[in-house]
C-alpha positions as CSV (number, residue, x, y, z in Angstrom):
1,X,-2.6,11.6,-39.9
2,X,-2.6,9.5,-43.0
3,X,0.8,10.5,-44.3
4,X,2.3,9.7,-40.8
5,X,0.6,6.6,-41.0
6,X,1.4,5.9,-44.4
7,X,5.1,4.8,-43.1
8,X,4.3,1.5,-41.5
9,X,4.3,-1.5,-43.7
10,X,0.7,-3.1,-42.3
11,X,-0.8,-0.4,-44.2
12,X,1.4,0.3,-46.6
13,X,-0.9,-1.6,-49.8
14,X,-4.1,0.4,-48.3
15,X,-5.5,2.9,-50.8
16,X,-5.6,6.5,-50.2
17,X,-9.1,5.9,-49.6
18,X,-8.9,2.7,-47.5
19,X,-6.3,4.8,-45.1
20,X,-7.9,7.8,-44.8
21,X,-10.9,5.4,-43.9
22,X,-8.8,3.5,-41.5
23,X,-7.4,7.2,-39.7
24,X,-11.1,7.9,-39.0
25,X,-11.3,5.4,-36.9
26,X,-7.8,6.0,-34.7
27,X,-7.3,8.6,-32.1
28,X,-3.6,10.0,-31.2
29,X,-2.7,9.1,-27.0
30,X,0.4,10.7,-25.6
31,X,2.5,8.9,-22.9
32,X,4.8,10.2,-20.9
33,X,7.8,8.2,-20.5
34,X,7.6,5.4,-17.5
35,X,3.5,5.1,-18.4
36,X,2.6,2.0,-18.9
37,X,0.5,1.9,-21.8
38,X,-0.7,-1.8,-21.7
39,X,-0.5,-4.3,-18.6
40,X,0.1,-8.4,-19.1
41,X,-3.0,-9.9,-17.8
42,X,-5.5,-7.3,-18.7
43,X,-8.2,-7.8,-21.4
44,X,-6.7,-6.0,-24.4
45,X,-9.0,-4.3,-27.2
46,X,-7.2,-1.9,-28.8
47,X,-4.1,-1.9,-31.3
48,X,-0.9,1.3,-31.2
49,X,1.0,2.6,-33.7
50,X,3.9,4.1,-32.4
51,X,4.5,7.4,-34.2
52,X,7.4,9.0,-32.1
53,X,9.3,7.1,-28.9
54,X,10.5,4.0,-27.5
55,X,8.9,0.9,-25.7
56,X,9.8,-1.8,-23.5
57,X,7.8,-5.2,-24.2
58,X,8.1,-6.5,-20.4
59,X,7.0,-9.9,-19.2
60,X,6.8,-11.4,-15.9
61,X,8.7,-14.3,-14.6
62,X,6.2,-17.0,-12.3
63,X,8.2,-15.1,-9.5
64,X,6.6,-12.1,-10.2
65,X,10.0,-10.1,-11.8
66,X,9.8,-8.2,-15.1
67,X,11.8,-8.2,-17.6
68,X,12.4,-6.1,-21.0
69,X,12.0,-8.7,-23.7
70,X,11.9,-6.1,-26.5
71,X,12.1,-2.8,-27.3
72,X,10.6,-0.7,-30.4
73,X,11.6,1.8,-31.4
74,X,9.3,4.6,-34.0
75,X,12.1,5.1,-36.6
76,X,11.0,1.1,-37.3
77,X,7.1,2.2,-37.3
78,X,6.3,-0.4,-35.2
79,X,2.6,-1.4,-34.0
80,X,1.8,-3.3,-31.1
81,X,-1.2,-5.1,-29.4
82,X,-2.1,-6.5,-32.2
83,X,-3.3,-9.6,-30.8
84,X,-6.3,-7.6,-29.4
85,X,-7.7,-6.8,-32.9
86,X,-8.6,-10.9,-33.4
87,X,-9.1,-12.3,-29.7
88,X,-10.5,-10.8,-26.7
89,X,-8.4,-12.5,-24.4
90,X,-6.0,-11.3,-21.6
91,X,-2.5,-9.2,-22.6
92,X,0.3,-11.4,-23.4
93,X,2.9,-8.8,-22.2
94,X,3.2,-5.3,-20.4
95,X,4.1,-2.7,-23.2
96,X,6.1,0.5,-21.1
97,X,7.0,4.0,-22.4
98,X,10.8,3.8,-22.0
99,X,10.4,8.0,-23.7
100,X,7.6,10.1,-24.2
101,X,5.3,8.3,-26.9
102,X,3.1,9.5,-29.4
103,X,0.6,7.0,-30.9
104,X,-2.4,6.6,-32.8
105,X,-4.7,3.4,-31.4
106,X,-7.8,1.6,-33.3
107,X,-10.1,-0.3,-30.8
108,X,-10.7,-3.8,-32.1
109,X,-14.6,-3.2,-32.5
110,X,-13.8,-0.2,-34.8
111,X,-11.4,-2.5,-36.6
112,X,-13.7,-5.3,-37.2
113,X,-15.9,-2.6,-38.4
114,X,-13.5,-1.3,-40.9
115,X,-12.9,-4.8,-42.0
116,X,-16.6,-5.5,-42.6
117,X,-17.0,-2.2,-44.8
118,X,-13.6,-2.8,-47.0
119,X,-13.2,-6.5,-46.9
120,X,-10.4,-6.2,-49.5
121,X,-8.5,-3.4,-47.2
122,X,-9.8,-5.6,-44.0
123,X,-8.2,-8.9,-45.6
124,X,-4.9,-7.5,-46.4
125,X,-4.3,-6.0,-43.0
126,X,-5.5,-9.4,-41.0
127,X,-2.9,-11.0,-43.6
128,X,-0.4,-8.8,-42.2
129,X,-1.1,-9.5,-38.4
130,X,-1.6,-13.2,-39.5
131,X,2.2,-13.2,-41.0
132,X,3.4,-11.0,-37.9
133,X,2.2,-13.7,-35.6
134,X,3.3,-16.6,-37.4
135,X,6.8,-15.1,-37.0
136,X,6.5,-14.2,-34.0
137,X,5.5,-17.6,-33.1
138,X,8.0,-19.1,-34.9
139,X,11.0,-17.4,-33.3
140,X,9.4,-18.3,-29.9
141,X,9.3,-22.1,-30.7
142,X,13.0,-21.9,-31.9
143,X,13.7,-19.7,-28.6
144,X,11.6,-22.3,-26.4
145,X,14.1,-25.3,-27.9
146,X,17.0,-23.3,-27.3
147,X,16.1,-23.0,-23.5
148,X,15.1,-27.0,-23.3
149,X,18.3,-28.1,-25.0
150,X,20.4,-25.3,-22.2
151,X,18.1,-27.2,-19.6
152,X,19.1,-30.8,-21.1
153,X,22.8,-29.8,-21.3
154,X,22.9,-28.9,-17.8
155,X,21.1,-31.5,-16.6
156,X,23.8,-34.0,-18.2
157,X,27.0,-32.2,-17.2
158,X,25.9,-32.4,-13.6
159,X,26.9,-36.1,-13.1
């Protein structure tokens, strides 16, 4: 487990220690492809690493459509519901197995454990879901403007 885990970035700076720690506290789930492994709306708590397949990221327009917003792919070992390991709020999107997936998932109660018991490990992996946020949240304001200035445009060139 730790060596396949060992390939994403979050935990790349972890000790041998602090990961094999970590891997203790994560359980592999299979999905099929077409599962879907989290639903917008739904009160998240835990986070997936996404050892083998591909996702959809989904959203849902105010008219009830979905639509793919992103896709991961393992080859990137990429992670997702992060959010859920720092708020206990509702899903922000629908996460879909476009294959078969192979992950490992932490609950969010096991990783503010973890965090509690390594607060040097804990601090340096909340830094890296801090940063992944703030980008993410950066690109969405620059994506939101994009969208207002199309809306503006339009607006104008219909006189």
């Amino acid at each position: 487990m730790v060596k396949d885990l060992r390939t994403f970035p979050m935990l790349a700076e972890l000790k041998d220690g602090e990961l094999e720690k970590l891997s203790g506290l994560m359980r592999e789930e299979i999905f099929p492809a077409g599962s879907r492994i989290i639903e917008e709306g739904d009160v998240g708590d835990t986070m997936y690493f996404l050892l083998e397949g591909t996702v959809e990221i989904l959203k849902t327009t105010l008219y009830g459509e979905e639509y793919v917003c992103a896709t991961l792919i393992d080859e990137y070992s990429c992670v997702f519901g992060e959010i859920a390991l720092i708020d206990h709020d509702r899903r922000s999107a629908t996460v879909r197995a476009k294959t078969d997936c192979r992950t490992f998932s932490i609950s969010a109660e096991d990783f503010r454990k973890y965090c509690m018991e390594n607060p040097s490990a804990g601090c340096r992996l909340l830094m890296f879901i801090a940063g992944n946020l703030c980008r993410n949240l950066r690109q969405e304001n620059e994506n939101l403007m994009k969208v207002y200035q199309a809306l503006i445009d339009e607006i104008e060139n219909m006189d």
